[in-house]
C-alpha positions, 0 to 999 in steps of 0.5 A: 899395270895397264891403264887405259885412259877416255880411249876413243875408237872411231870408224869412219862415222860410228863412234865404237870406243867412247871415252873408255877408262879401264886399269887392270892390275895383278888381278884378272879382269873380264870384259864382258858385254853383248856382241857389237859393244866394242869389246874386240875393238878394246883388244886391239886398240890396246895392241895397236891394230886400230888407231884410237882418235883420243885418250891414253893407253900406258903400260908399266908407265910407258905410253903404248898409244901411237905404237904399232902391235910389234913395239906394244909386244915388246912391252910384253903384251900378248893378244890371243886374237878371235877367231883363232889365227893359225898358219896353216903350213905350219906344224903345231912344234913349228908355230911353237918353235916360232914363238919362244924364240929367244924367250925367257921365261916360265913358259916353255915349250915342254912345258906347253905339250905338258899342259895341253897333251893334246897338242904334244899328240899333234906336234908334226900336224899342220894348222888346218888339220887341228880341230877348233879346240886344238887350235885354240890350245896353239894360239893361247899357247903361243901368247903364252911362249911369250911369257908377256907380263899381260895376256889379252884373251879376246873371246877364247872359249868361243866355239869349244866344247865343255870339257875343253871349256873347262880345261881352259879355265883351269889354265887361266886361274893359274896366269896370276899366281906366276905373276901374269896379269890377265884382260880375258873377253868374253860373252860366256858369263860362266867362263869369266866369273870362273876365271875373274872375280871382277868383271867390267861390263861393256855397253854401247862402246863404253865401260856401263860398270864394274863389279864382283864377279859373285855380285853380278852371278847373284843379280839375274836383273843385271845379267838381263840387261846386260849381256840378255842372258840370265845363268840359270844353269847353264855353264 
């Protein structure tokens, strides 16, 4: 489906994408790794929001590199940015109405308050009124009105409590049997090997290595010198 080729990212000096070669297919697959490993910097390359200095990024064929974000979308990429992005003028059915216009597709937005009830409670409240959770409930939600044949999810657990968390992840595990690929980012190991059974570890701006999900959960080692965590329990 997508298929990123010696993608390299440069900021002025540093050199933060080297050479990263990535095919994500039908099955989900985790990015994983440290902070300031170039994982953000992968989602938006793919998007067209940062140049890349060299490689290839193609997409159902289509070569999407040199594009801005709005003609990548067209192709049916969605990206759930960090950090959350809501207007905060606008209400939750507002930014709803906005992002299935015109859309055709499995996602709708009754369909929406059906999976996230807390955001149908909050239909008429504006963005800034939403907690952390139900914000992110509105961005994901808003990928998905999309209904793009690839959602990239740049750290979406990120700051939500457990039974949030866990709603979340119940949701994703679905994406792929609807026939929605999946690029999820995250640093919460549990998040990642609960929704993929692959994950790509990033270090250092490139891709160190690729493995199932069950192998790296088995291998504290690995998790140590990878991401500094072990998952001793913690979820």
């Amino acid at each position: 489906m997508l298929q990123v080729n010696g993608l390299d990212v440069h900021y002025g000096q540093a050199h933060v994408l080297q050479g990263v070669t990535l095919a994500i297919g039908e099955r989900p697959l985790a990015v994983i790794g440290r902070n300031g490993m170039g994982k953000t910097t992968l989602c938006q390359a793919i998007m067209g929001m940062v140049a890349a200095s060299g490689g290839e990024i193609a997409f159902g064929g289509a070569q999407l590199r040199g594009l801005p974000p709005n003609r990548v979308a067209r192709h049916g990429i969605a990206l759930v940015p960090q950090g959350r992005r809501t207007f905060p003028s606008l209400t939750v059915q507002e930014h709803l109405v906005l992002a299935s216009s015109g859309a055709r597709g499995s996602w709708t937005i009754e369909r929406i308050y059906e999976t996230f009830p807390r955001l149908a409670e909050r239909r008429r409240n504006g963005g800034t009124q939403l907690s952390g959770g139900e914000q992110q409930m509105l961005a994901i939600s808003r990928a998905l009105l999309a209904n793009p044949r690839l959602v990239i999810m740049d750290e979406p657990s990120e700051g939500l409590a457990p039974v949030i968390v866990d709603h979340l992840v119940e949701v994703l595990r679905r994406l792929p049997g609807e026939g929605m690929g999946l690029l999820l980012v995250e640093q919460n190991l549990g998040v990642a090997t609960d929704v993929c059974e692959e994950v790509a570890i990033m270090v250092n701006g490139r891709i160190a290595t690729r493995m199932p999900s069950a192998e790296l959960l088995a291998d504290e080692v690995a998790q140590r010198r990878f991401l500094g965590v072990s998952s001793g329990g913690h979820h």
